[in-house]
Kinemage of the C-alpha trace (Angstrom):
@kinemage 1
@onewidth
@group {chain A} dominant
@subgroup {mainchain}
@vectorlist {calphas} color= white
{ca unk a 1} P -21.000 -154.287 30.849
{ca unk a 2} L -18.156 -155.267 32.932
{ca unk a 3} L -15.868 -156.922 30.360
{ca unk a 4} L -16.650 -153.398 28.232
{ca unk a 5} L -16.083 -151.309 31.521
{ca unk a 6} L -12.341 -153.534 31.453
{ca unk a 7} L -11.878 -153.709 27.736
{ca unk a 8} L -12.083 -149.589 27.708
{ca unk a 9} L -9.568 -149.070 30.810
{ca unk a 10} L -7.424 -151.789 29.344
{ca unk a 11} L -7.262 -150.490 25.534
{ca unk a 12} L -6.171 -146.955 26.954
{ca unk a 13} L -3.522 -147.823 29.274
{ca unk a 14} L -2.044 -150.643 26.146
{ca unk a 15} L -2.239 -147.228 23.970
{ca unk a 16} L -0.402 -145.016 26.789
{ca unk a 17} L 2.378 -148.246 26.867
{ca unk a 18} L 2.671 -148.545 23.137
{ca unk a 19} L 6.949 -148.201 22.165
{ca unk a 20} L 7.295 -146.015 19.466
{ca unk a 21} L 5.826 -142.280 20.258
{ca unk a 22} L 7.045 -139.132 18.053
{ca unk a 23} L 6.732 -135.758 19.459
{ca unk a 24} L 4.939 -133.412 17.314
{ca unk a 25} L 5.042 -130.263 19.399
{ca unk a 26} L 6.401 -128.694 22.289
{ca unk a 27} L 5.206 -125.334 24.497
{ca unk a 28} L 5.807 -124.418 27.482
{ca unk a 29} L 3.250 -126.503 29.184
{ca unk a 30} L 2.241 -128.977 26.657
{ca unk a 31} L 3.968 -131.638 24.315
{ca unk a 32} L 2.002 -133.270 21.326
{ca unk a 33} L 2.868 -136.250 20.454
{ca unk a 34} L 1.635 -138.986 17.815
{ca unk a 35} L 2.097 -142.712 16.954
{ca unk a 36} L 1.390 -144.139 13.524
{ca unk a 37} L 0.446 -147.967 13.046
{ca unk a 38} L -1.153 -148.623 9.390
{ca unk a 39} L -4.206 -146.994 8.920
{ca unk a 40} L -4.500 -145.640 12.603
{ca unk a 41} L -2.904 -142.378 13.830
{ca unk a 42} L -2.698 -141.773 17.857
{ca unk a 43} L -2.071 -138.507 19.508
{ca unk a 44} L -0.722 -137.905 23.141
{ca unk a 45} L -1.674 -134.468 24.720
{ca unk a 46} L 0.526 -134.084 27.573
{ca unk a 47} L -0.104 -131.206 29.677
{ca unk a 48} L 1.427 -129.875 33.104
{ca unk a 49} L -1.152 -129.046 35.909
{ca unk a 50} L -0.472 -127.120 38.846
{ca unk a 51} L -3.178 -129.050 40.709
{ca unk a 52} L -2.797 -132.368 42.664
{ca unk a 53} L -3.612 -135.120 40.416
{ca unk a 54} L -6.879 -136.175 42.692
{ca unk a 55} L -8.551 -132.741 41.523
{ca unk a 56} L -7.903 -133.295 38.170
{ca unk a 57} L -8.976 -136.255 38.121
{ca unk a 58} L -12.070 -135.512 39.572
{ca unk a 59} L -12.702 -132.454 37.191
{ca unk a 60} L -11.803 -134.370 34.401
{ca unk a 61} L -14.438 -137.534 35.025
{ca unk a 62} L -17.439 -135.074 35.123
{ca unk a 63} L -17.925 -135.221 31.342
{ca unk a 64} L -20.452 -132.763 31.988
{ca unk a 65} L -17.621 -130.029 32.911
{ca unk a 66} L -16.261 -130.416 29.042
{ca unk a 67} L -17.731 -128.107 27.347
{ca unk a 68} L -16.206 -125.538 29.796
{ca unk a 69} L -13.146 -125.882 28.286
{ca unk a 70} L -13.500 -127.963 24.909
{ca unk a 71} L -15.617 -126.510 22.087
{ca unk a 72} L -15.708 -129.544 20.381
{ca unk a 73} L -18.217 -130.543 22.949
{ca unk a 74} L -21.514 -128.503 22.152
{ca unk a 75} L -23.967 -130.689 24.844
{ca unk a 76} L -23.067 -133.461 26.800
{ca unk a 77} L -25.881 -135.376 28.431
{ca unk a 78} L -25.638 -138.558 31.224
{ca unk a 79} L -27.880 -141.448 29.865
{ca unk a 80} L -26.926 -143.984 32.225
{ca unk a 81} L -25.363 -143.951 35.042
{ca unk a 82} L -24.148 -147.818 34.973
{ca unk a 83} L -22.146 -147.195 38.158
{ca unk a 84} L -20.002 -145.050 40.240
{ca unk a 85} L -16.952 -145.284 37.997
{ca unk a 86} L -19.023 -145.843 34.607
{ca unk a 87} L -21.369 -143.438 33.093
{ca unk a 88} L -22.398 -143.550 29.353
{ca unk a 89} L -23.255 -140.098 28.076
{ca unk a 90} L -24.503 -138.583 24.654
{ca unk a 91} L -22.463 -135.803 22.791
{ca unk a 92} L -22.582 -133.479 20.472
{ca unk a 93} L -20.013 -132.097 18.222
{ca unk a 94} L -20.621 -128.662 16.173
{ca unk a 95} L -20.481 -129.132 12.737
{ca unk a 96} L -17.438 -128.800 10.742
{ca unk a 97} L -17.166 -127.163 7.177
{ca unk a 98} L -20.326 -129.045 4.731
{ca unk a 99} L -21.222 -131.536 6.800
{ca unk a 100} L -23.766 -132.249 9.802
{ca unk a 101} L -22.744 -132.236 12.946
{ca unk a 102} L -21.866 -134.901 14.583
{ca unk a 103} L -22.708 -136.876 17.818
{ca unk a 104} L -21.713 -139.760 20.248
{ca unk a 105} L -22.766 -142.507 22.738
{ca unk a 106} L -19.602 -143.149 24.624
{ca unk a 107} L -19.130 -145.157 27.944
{ca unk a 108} L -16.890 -143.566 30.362
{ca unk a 109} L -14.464 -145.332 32.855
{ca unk a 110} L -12.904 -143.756 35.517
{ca unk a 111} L -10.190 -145.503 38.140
{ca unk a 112} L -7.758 -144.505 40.748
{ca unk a 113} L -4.815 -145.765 41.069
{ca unk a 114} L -4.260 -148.998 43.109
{ca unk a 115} L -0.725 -148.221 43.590
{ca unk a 116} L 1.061 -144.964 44.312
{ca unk a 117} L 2.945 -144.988 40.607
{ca unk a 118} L -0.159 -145.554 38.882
{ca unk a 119} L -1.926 -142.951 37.331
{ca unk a 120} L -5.137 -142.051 37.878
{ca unk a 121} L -7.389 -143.127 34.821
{ca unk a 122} L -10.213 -141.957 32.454
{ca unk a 123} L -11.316 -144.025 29.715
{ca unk a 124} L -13.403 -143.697 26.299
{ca unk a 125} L -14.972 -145.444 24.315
{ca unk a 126} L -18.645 -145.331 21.916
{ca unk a 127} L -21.130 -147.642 22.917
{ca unk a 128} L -24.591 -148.739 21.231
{ca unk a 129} L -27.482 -148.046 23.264
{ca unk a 130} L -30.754 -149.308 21.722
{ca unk a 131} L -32.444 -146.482 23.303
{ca unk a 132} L -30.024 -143.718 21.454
{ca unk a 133} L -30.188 -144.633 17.650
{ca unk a 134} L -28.978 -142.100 15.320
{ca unk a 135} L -30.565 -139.324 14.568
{ca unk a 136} L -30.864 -137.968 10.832
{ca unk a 137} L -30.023 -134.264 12.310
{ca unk a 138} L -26.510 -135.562 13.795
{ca unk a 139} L -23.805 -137.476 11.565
{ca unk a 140} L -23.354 -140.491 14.408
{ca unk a 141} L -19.431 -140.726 14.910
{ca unk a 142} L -17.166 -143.680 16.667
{ca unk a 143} L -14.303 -143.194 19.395
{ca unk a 144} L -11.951 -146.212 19.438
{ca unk a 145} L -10.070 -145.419 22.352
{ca unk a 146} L -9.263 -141.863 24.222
{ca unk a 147} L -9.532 -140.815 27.565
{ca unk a 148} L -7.010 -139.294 30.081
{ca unk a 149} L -3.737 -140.520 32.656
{ca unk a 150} L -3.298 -138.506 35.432
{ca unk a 151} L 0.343 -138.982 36.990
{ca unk a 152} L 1.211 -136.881 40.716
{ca unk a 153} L 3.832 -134.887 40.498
{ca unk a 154} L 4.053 -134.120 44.029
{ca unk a 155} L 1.138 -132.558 46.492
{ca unk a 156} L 0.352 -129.167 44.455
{ca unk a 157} L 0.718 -130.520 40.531
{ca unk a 158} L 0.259 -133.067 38.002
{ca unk a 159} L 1.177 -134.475 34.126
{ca unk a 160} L -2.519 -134.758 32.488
{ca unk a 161} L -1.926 -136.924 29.482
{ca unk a 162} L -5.027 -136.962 26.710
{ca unk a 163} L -4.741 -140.422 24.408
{ca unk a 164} L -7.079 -140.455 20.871
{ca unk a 165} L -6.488 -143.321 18.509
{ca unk a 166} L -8.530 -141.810 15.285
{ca unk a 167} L -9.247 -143.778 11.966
{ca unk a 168} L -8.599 -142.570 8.442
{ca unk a 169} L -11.432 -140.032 8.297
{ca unk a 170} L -10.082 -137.746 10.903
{ca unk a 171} L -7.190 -137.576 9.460
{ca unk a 172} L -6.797 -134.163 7.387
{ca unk a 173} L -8.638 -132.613 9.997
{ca unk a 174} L -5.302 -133.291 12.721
{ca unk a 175} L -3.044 -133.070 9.622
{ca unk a 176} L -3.646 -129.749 9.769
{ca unk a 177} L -3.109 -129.660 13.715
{ca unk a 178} L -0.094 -131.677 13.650
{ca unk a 179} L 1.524 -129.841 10.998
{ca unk a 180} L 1.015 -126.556 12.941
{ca unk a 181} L -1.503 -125.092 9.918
{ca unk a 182} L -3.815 -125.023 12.864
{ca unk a 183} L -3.874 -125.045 16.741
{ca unk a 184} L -6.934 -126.371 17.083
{ca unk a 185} L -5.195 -129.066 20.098
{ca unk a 186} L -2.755 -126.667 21.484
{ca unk a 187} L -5.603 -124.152 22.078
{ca unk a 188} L -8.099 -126.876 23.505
{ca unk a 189} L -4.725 -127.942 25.782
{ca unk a 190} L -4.233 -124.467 26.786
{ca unk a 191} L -7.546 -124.555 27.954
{ca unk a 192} L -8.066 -127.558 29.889
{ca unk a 193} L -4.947 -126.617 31.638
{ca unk a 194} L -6.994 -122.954 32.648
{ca unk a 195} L -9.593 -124.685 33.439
{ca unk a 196} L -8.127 -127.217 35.964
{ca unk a 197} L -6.437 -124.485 37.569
């Protein structure tokens, strides 16, 4: 549990480091941007908070506060709390047109920063947990590597940046959010932002 604990913090802030980001999308208070690497397509969410980054932070670790602001999140259970700063929680995703919906076992790492430049963090990752097998109801779906920097920009506000590295099968569903068809992220972004405020 601890090298997975490390392996999830470290695999989000190697994503967040990676040379090589395109930006997608710009509003007023939120930039999309994405990274390509063979078969694998990364998105950066990066939205500005008018909240210190401590309050974000610790609205954004409560996985249990998604579905507040994301509908992609339709429950969102604890299943083990491992530790303070690592919970593994079910989800469940509505369906999306002809299939089932879908659902996940993820482990969740969060960690402040040791230093004042370092962001606050929030890692994902799914997990197997003997005790969770899939169900035939739910389609059982993977997260590589997502989760959320938090970077102070001062006492009163903060950059929230949300990472997803997604495999082939996601991909015409963001194609169409990328290419501006839909605003499926820039709505959820709009959102969070609300909702942290």
């Amino acid at each position: 549990q601890a090298y997975l604990s490390y392996s999830n913090i470290a695999a989000l802030t190697h994503l967040a480091r990676k040379p090589g980001w395109d930006i997608a999308r710009t509003l007023d208070n939120v930039k999309i941007w994405t990274h390509e690497e063979g078969a694998v397509l990364s998105f950066k969410v990066e939205m500005q908070v008018k909240v210190p980054s401590h309050v974000a932070f610790s609205l954004l670790s409560d996985f249990r506060l998604r579905q507040r602001w994301d509908r992609h999140f339709l429950t969102c259970e604890v299943l083990q709390a491992v530790s303070e700063e690592e919970k593994i929680y079910h989800v469940t995703a509505p369906p999306t047109t002809g299939h089932k919906p879908r659902d996940f076992v993820i482990l969740v790492s969060q960690r402040q920063p040791c230093r004042p430049q370092e962001p606050y963090t929030v890692a994902v990752r799914s997990v197997t947990l003997r005790a969770v097998p899939p169900s035939p109801e739910f389609c059982r779906s993977e997260i590589l590597c997502a989760g959320f920097q938090i970077h102070s920009n001062g006492s009163s506000s903060c950059t929230v940046c949300y990472f997803n590295q997604v495999t082939a099968g996601v991909m015409p569903y963001l194609a169409a959010n990328l290419t501006g068809s839909s605003k499926s992220i820039e709505d959820t972004a709009l959102e969070c932002i609300k909702f942290l405020e």
